[in-house]
C-alpha positions as CSV (number, residue, x, y, z in Angstrom):
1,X,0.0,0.0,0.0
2,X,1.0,3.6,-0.6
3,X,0.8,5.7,2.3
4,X,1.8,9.2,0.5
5,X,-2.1,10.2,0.6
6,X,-2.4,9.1,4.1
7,X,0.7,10.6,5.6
8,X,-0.5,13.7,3.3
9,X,-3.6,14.2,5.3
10,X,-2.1,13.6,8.6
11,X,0.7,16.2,8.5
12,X,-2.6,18.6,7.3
13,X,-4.5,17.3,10.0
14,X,-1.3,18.1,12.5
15,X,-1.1,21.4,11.5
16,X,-4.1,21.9,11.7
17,X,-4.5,20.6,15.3
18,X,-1.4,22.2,16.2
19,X,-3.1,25.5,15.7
20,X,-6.7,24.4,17.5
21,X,-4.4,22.8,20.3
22,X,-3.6,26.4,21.1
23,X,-6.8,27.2,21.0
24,X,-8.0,24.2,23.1
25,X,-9.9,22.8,20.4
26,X,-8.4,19.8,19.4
27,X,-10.0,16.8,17.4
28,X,-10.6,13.9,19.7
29,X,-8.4,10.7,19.4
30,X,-11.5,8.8,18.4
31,X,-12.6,11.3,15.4
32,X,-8.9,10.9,14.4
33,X,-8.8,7.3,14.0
34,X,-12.0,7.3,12.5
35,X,-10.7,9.7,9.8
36,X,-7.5,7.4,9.2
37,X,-9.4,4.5,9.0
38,X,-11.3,6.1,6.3
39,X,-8.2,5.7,4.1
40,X,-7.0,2.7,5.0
41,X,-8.6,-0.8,2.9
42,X,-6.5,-3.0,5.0
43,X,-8.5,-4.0,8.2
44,X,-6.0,-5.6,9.8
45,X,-3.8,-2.2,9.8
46,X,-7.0,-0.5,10.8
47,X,-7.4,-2.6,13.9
48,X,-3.6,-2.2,14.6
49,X,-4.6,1.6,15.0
50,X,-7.6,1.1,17.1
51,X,-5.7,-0.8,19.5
52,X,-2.5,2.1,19.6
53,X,-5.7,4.4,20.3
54,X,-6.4,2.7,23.3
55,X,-5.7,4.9,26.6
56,X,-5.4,2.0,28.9
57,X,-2.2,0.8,29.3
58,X,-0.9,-2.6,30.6
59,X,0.2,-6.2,30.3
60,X,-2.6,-7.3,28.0
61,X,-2.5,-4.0,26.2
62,X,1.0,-4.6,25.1
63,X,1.4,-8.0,24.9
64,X,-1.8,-7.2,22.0
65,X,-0.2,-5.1,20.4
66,X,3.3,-6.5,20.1
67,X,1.7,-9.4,18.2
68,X,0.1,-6.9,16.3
69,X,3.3,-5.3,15.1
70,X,4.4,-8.8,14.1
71,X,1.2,-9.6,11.9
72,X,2.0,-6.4,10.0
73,X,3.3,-6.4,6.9
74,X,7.3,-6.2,6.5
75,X,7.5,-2.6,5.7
76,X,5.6,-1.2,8.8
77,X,6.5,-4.2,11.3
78,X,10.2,-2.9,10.5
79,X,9.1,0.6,10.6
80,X,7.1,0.5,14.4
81,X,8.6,-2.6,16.0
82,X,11.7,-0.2,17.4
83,X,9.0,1.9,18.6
84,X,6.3,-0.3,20.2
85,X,9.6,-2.6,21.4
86,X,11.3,1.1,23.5
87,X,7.8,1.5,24.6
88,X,7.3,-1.8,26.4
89,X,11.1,-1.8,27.9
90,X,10.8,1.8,29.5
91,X,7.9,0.8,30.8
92,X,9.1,-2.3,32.0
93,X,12.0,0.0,33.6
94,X,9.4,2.4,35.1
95,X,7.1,-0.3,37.2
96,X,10.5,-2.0,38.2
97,X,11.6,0.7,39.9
98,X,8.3,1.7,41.1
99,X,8.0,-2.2,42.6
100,X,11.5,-1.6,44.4
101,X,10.9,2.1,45.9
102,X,7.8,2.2,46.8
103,X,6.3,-1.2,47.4
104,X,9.6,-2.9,48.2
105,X,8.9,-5.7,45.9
106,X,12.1,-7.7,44.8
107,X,13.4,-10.6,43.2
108,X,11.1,-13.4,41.1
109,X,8.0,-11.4,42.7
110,X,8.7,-8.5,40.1
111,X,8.4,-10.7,37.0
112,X,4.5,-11.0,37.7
113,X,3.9,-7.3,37.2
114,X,5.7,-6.7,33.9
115,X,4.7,-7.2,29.9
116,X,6.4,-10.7,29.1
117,X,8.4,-9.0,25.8
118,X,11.8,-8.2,25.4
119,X,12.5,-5.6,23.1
120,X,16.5,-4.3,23.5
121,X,16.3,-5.3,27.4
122,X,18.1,-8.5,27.6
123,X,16.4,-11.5,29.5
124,X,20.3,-11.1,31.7
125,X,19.4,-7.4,32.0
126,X,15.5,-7.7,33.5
127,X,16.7,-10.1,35.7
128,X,19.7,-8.0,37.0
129,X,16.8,-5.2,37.6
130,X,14.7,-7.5,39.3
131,X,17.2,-9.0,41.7
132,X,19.4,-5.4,42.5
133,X,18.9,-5.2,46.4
134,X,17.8,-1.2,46.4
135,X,16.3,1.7,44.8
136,X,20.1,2.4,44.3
137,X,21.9,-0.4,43.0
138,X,18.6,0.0,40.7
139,X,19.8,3.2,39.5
140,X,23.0,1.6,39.0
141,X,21.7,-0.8,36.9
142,X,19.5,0.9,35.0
143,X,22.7,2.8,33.8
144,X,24.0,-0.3,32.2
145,X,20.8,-0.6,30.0
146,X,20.5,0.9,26.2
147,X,17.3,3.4,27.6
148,X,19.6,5.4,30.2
149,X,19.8,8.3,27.7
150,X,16.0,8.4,27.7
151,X,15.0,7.7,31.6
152,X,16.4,9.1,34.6
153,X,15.5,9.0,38.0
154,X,17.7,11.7,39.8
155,X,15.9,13.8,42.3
156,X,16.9,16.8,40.3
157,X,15.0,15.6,37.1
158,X,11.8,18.0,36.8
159,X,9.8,15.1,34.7
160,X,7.9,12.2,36.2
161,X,8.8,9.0,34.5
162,X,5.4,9.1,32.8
163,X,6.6,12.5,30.6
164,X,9.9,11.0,30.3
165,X,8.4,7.8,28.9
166,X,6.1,10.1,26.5
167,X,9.2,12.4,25.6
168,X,11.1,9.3,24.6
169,X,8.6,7.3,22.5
170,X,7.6,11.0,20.8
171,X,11.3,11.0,19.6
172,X,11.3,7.1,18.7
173,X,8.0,8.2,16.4
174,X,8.9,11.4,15.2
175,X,12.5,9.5,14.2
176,X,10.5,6.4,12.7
177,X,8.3,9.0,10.9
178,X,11.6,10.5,8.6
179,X,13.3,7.2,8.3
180,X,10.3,5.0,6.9
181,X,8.2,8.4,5.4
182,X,6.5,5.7,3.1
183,X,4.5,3.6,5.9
184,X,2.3,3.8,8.8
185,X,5.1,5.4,11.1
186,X,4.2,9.2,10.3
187,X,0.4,8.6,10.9
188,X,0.5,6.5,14.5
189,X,3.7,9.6,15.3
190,X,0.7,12.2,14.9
191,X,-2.0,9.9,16.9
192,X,0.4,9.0,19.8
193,X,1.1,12.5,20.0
194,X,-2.8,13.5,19.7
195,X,-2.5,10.7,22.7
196,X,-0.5,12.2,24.8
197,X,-1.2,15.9,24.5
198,X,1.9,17.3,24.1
């Protein structure tokens, strides 16, 4: 499929919303999919972006749509996979260290709480997580991981790790969205960020 018309009429519809976003009159994430779905013929991409639309977030949600983004054709599975895969590690990250600072959860105990895929987080590397003895030697770890460019947990960071985990993926989308211009990338770039409301 050729997504030139598609990607088209998103980047219109962005600029346009980036204008009524200011104005606090933004299209809804429903109306947008709607419209997108419009334009698609494929209904098994169209149900891949019903699902990304989704605002709950959690084991089953990912685990859905990781085997989503492996039903896709080769073009956009190669395209979002980096994405969706970032996604599901920092998040990983993020309840890990929540489990260990807050609810002093540790060791094989941690494993039921996050999404069973492994993206660029090594089985190894999880397990290290899971098994480090503090909030601290959790830090350390989480240093030794690919995502410590994109997450930090220093008391003098001003973002929670929910912004920083939405900063991160908008960069994963918006750099998805150049490098594969020609597939689904620069559409689900503009509905995660109609998503998160940035």
């Amino acid at each position: 499929m050729n997504y030139a018309a598609l990607n088209t009429k998103t980047r219109a519809k962005n600029a346009k919303n980036a204008k009524q976003m200011r104005e606090n009159n933004a299209e809804s994430l429903d109306q947008a999919i709607a419209s997108i779905c419009r334009f698609i013929p494929d209904r098994k991409l169209c149900n891949f972006i019903r699902l990304l639309g989704q605002q709950e977030t959690g084991i089953s949600y990912y685990s859905n749509l990781w085997k989503c983004v492996n039903s896709l054709d080769k073009q956009n599975r190669v395209a979002l996979r980096s994405v969706i895969g970032a996604e599901i590690d920092i998040s990983n990250i993020i309840w890990i260290y929540r489990l260990k600072r807050y609810h002093r959860i540790s060791g094989p105990r941690v494993y039921g709480y996050l999404v069973p895929v492994r993206y660029r987080l090594s089985t190894a590397a999880t397990s290290r997580l899971a098994d480090s003895v503090s909030p601290a030697a959790l830090l350390e770890e989480i240093v030794k991981t690919p995502y410590s460019a994109d997450i930090s947990f220093q008391p003098d960071c001003k973002l929670t790790p929910e912004q920083q985990l939405s900063q991160a993926i908008t960069r994963r989308y918006q750099a998805a969205a150049r490098r594969h211009s020609n597939s689904l990338a620069p559409t689900l770039a503009y509905l995660y960020w109609l998503k998160s409301g940035l």
